[in-house]
MIPAKOL-787454 format. One record per atom (N, C-alpha, C, CB): residue number from 1; residue in one letter; atom name; x, y, z. Coordinates in steps of 0.1 Angstrom, whole numbers, plus 5000, padded with zeros to 4 digits. Glycine has a CB too. Layout:
BEGIN
seq | type | atom | c1 | c2 | c3
NUM | A | CA | X | Y | Z
...
END
This chain:
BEGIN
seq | type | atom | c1 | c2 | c3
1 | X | N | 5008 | 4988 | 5000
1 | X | CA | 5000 | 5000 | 5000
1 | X | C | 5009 | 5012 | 5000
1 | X | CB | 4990 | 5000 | 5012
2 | X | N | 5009 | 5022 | 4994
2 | X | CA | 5013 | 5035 | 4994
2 | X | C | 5002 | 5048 | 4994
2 | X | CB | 5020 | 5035 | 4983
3 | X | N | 5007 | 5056 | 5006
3 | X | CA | 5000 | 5068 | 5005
3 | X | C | 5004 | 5080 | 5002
3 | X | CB | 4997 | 5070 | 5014
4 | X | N | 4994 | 5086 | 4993
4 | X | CA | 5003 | 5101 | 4986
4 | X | C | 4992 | 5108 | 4988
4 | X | CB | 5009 | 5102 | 4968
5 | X | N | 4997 | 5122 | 4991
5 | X | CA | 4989 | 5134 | 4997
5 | X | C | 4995 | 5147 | 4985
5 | X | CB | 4994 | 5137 | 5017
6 | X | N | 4983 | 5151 | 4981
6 | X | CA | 4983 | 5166 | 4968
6 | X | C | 4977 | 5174 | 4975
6 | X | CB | 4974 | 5167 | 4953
7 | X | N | 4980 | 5192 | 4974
7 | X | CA | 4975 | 5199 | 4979
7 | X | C | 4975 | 5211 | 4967
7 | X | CB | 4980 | 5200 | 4991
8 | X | N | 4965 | 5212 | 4968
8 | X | CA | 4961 | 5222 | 4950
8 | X | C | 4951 | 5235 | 4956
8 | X | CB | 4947 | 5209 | 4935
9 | X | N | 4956 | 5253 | 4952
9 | X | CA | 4950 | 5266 | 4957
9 | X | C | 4934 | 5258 | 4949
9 | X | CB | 4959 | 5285 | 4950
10 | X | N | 4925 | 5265 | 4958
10 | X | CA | 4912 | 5264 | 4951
10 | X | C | 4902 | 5274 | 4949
10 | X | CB | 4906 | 5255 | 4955
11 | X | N | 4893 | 5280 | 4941
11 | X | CA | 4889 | 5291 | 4935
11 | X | C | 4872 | 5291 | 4941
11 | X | CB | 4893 | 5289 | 4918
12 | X | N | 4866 | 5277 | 4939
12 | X | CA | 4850 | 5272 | 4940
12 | X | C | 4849 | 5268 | 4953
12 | X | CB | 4846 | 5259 | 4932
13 | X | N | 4836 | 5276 | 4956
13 | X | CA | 4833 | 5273 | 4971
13 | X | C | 4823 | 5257 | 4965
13 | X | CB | 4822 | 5288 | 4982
14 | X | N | 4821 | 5247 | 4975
14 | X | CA | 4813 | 5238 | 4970
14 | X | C | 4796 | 5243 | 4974
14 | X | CB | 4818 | 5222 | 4976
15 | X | N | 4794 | 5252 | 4987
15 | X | CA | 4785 | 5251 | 4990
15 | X | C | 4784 | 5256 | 5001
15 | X | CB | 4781 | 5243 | 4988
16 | X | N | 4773 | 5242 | 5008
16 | X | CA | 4773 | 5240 | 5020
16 | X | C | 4780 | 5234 | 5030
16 | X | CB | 4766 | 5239 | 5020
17 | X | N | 4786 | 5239 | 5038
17 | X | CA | 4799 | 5233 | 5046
17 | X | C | 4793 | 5213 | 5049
17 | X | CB | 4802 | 5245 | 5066
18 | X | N | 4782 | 5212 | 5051
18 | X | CA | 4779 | 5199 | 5054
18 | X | C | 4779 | 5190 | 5040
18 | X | CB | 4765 | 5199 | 5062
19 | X | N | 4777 | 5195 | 5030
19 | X | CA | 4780 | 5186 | 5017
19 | X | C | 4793 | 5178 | 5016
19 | X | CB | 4782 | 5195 | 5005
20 | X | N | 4789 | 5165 | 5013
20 | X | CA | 4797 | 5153 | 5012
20 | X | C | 4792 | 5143 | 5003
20 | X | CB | 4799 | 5147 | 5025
21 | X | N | 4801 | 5137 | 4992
21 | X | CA | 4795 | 5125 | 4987
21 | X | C | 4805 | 5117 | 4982
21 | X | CB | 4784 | 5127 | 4977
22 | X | N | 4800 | 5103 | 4983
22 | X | CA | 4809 | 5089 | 4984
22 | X | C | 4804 | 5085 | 4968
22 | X | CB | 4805 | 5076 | 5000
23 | X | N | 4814 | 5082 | 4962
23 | X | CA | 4808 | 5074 | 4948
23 | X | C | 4821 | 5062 | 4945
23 | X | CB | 4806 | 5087 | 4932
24 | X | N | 4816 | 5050 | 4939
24 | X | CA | 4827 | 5039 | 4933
24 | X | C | 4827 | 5033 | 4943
24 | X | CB | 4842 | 5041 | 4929
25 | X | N | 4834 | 5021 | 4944
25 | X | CA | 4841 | 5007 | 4953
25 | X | C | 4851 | 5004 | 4951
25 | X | CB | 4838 | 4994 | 4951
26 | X | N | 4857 | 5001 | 4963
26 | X | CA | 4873 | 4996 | 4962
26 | X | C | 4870 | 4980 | 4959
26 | X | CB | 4885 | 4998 | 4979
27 | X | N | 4873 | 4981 | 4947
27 | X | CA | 4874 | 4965 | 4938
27 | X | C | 4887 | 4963 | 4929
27 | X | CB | 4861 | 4963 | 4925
28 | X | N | 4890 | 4953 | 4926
28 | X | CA | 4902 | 4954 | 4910
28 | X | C | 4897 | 4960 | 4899
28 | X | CB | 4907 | 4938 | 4902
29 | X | N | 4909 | 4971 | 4900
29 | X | CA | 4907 | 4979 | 4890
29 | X | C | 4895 | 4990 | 4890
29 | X | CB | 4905 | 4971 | 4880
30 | X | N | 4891 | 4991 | 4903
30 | X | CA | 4882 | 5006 | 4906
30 | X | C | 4886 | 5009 | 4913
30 | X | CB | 4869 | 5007 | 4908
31 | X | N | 4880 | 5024 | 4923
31 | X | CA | 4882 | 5031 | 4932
31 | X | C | 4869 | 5034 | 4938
31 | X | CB | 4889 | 5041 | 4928
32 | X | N | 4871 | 5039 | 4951
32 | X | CA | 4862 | 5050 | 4959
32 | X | C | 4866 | 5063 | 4965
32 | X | CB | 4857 | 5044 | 4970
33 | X | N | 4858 | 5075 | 4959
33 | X | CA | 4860 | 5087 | 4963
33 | X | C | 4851 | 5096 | 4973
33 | X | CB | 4861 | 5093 | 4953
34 | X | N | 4855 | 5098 | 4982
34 | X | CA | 4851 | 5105 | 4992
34 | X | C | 4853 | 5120 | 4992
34 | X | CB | 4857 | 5099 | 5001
35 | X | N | 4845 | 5126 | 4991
35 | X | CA | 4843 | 5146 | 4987
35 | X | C | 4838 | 5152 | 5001
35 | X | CB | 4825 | 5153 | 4971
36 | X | N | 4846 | 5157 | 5011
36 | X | CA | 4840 | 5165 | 5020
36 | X | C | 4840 | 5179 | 5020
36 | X | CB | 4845 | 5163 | 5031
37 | X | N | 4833 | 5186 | 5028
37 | X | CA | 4841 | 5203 | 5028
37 | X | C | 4850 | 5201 | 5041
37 | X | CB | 4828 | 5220 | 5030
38 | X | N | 4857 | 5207 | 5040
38 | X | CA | 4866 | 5207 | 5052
38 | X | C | 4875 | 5225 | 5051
38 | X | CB | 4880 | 5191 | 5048
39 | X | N | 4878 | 5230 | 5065
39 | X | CA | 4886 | 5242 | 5059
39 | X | C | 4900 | 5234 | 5059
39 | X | CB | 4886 | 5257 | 5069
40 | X | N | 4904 | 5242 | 5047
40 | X | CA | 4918 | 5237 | 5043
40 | X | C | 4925 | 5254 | 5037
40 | X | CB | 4915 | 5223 | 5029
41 | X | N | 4919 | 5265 | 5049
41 | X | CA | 4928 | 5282 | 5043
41 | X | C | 4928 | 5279 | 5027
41 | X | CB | 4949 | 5287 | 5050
42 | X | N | 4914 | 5274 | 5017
42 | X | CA | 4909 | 5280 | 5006
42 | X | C | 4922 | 5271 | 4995
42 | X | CB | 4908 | 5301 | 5008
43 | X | N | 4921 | 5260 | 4999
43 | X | CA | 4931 | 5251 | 4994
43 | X | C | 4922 | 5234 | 4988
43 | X | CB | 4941 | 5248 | 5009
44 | X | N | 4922 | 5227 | 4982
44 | X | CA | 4922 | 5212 | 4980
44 | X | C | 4928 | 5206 | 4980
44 | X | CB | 4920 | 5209 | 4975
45 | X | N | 4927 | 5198 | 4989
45 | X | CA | 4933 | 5186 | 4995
45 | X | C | 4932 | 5168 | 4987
45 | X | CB | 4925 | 5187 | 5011
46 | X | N | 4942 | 5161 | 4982
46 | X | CA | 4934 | 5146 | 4978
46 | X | C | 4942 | 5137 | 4985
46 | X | CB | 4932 | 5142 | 4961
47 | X | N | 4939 | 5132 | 4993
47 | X | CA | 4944 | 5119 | 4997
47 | X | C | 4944 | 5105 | 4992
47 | X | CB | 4940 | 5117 | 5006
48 | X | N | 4951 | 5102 | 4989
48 | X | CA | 4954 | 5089 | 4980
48 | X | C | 4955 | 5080 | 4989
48 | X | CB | 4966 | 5088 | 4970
49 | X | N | 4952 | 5066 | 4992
49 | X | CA | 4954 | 5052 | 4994
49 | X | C | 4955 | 5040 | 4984
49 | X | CB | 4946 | 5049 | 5002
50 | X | N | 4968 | 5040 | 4980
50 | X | CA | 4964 | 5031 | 4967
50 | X | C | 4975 | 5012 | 4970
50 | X | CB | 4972 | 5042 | 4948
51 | X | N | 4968 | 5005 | 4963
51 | X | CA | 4975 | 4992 | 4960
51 | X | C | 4986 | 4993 | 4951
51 | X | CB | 4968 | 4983 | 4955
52 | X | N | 4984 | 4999 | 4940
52 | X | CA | 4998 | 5001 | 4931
52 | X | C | 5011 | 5010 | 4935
52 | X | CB | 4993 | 5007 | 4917
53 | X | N | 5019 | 5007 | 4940
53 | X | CA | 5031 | 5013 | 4948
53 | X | C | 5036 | 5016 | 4936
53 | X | CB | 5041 | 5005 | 4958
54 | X | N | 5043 | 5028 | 4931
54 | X | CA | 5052 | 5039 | 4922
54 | X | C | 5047 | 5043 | 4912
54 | X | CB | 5063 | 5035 | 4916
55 | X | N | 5033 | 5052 | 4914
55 | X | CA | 5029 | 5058 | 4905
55 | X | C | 5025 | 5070 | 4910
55 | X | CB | 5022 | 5052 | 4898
56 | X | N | 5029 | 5076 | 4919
56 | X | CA | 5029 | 5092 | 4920
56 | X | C | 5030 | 5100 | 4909
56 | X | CB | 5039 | 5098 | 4927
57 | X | N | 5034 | 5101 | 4900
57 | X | CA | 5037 | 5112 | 4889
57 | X | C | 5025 | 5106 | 4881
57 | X | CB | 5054 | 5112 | 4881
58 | X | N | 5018 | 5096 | 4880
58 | X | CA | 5009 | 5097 | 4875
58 | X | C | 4998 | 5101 | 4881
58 | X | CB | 5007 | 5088 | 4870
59 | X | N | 4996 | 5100 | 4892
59 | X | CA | 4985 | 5101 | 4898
59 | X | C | 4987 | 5119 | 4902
59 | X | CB | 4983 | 5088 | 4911
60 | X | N | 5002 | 5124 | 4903
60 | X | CA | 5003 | 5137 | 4903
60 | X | C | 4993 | 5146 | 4888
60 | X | CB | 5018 | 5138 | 4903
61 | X | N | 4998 | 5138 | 4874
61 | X | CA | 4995 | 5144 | 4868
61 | X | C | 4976 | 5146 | 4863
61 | X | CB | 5004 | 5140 | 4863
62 | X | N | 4974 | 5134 | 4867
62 | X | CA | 4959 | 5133 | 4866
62 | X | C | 4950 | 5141 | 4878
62 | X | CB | 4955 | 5118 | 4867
63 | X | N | 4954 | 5144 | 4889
63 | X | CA | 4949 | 5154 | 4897
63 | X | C | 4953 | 5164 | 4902
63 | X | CB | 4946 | 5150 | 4905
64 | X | N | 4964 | 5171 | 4888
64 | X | CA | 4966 | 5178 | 4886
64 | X | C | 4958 | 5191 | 4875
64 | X | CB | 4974 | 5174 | 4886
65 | X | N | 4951 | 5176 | 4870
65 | X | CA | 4946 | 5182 | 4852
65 | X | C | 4927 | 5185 | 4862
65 | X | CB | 4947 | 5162 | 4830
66 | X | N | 4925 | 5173 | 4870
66 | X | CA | 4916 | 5176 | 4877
66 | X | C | 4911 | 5188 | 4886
66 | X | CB | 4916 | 5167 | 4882
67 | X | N | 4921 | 5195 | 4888
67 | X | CA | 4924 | 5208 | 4903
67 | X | C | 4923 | 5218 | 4892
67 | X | CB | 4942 | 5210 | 4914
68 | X | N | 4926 | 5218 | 4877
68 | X | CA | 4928 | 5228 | 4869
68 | X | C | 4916 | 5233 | 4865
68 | X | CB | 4936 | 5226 | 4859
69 | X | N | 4911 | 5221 | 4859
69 | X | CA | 4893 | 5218 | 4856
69 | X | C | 4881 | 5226 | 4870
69 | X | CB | 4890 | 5197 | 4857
70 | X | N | 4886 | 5216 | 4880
70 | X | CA | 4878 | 5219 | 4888
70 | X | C | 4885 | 5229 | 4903
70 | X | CB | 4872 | 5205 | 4890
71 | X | N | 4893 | 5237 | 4904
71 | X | CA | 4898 | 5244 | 4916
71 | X | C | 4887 | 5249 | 4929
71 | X | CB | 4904 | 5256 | 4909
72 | X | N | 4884 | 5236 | 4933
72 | X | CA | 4873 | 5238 | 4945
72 | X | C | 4885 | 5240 | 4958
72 | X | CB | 4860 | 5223 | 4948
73 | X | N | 4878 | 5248 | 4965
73 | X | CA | 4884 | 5253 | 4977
73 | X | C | 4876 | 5246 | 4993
73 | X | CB | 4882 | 5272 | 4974
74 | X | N | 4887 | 5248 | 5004
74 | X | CA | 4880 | 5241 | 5015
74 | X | C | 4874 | 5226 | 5011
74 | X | CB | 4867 | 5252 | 5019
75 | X | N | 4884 | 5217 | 5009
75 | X | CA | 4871 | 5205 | 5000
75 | X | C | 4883 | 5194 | 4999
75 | X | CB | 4863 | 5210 | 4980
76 | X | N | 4886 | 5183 | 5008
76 | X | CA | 4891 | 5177 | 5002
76 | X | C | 4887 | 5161 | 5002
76 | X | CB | 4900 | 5182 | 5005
77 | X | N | 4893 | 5152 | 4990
77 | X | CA | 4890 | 5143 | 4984
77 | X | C | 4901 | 5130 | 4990
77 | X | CB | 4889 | 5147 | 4969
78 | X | N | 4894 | 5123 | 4993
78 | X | CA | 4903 | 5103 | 4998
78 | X | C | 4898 | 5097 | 4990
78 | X | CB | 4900 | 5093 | 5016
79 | X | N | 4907 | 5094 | 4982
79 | X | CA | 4907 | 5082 | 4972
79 | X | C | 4915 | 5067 | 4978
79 | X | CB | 4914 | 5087 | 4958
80 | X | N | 4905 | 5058 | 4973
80 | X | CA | 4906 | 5045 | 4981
80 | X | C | 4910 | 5036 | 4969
80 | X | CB | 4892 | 5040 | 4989
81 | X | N | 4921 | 5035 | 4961
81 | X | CA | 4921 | 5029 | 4952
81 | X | C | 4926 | 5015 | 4948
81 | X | CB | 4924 | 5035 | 4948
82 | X | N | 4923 | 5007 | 4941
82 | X | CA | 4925 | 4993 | 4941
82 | X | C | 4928 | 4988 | 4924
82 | X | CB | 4911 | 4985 | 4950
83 | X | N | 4937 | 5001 | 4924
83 | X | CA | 4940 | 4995 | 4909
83 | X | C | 4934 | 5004 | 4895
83 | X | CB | 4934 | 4979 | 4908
84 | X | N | 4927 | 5011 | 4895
84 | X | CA | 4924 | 5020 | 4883
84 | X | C | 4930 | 5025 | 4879
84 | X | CB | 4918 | 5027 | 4883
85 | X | N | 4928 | 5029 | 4867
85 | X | CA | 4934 | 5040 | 4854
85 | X | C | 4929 | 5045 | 4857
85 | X | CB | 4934 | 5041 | 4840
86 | X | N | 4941 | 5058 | 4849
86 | X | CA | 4936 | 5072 | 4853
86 | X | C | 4923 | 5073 | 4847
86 | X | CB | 4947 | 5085 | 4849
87 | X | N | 4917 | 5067 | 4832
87 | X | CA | 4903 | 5072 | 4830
87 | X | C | 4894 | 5066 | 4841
87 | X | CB | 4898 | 5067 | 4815
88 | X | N | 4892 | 5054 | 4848
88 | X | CA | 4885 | 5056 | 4862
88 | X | C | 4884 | 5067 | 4871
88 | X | CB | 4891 | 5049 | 4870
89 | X | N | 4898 | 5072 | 4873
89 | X | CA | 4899 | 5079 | 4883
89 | X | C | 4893 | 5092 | 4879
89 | X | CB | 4913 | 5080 | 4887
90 | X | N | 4892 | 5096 | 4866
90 | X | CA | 4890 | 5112 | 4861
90 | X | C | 4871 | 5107 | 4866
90 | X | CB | 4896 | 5117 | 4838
91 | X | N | 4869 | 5092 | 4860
91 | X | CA | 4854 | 5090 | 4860
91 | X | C | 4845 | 5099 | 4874
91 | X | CB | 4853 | 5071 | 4862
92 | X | N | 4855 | 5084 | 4878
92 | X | CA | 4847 | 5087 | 4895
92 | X | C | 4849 | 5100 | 4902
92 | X | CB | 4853 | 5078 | 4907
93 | X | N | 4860 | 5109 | 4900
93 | X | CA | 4860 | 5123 | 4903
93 | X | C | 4847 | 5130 | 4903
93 | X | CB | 4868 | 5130 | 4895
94 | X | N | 4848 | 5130 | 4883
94 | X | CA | 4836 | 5135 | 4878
94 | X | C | 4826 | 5132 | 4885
94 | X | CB | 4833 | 5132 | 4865
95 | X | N | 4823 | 5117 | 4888
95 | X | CA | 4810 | 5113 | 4893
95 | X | C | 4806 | 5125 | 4907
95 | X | CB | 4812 | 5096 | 4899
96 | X | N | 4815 | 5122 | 4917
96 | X | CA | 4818 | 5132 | 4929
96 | X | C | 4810 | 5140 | 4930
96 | X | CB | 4829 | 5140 | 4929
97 | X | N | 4819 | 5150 | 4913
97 | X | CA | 4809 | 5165 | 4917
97 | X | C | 4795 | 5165 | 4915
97 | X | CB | 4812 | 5178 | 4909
98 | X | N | 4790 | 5152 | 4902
98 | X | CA | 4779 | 5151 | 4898
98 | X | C | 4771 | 5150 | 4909
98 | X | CB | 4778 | 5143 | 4889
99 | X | N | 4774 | 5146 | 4921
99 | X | CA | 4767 | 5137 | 4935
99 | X | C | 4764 | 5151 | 4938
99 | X | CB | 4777 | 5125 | 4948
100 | X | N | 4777 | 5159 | 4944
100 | X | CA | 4776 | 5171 | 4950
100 | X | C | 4768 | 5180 | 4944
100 | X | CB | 4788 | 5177 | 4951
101 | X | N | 4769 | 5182 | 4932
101 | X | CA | 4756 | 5194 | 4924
101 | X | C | 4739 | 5186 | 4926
101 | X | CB | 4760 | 5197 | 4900
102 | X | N | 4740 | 5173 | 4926
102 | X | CA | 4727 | 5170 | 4928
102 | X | C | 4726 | 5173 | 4945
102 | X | CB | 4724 | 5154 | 4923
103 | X | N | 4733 | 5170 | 4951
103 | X | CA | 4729 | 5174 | 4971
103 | X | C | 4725 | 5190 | 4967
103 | X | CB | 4748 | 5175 | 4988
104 | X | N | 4738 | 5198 | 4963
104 | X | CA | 4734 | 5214 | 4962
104 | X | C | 4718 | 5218 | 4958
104 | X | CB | 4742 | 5220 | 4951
105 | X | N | 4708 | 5212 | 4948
105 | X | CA | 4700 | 5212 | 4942
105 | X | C | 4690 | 5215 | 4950
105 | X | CB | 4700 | 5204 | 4935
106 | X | N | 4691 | 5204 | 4963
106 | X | CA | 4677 | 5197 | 4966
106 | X | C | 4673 | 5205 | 4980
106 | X | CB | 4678 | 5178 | 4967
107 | X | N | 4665 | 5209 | 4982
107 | X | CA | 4658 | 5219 | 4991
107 | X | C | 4663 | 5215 | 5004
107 | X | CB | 4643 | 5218 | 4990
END
């Protein structure tokens, strides 16, 4: 197991400080992402737990391209991963916010 920790300035408030959403499974070859608000002094945070040991620079670069896209602030993300590509990983991100804009929505 290896753990790697990114810290990216962020621009987007998500909301409401209590918004949180869990999407994916830690299976072969998937992940699970976990989205909280948290204060982080207007920063994003992603915590990585992965099975594949020596791929920081990838997983740098992909939630890197992700922080650029999306620069949410106070917010950070634990990924639980068990083997995915980065197109998983961009998936389930995406999924995230999709979860979060549906919580934002609803009365």
């Amino acid at each position: 197991m290896e753990t790697l920790r990114y810290r990216f300035p962020g621009e987007r408030l998500l909301g409401a400080a209590d918004l949180h959403a869990l999407v994916g499974v830690v299976a072969s070859g998937n992940l699970e992402v976990l989205v909280e608000a948290v204060p982080l002094d207007g920063h994003m945070e992603i915590d990585v737990i992965t099975s594949a040991r020596g791929f920081g620079e990838i997983w740098q670069a992909v939630l890197a391209d992700f922080a650029a896209r999306h620069p949410l602030r106070d917010v950070r993300l634990s990924i639980n991963d068990a083997g995915a590509t980065p197109a998983v990983v961009s998936l389930r991100l995406q999924q995230a916010l999709e979860a979060l804009d549906e919580q934002g929505q609803q009365p």
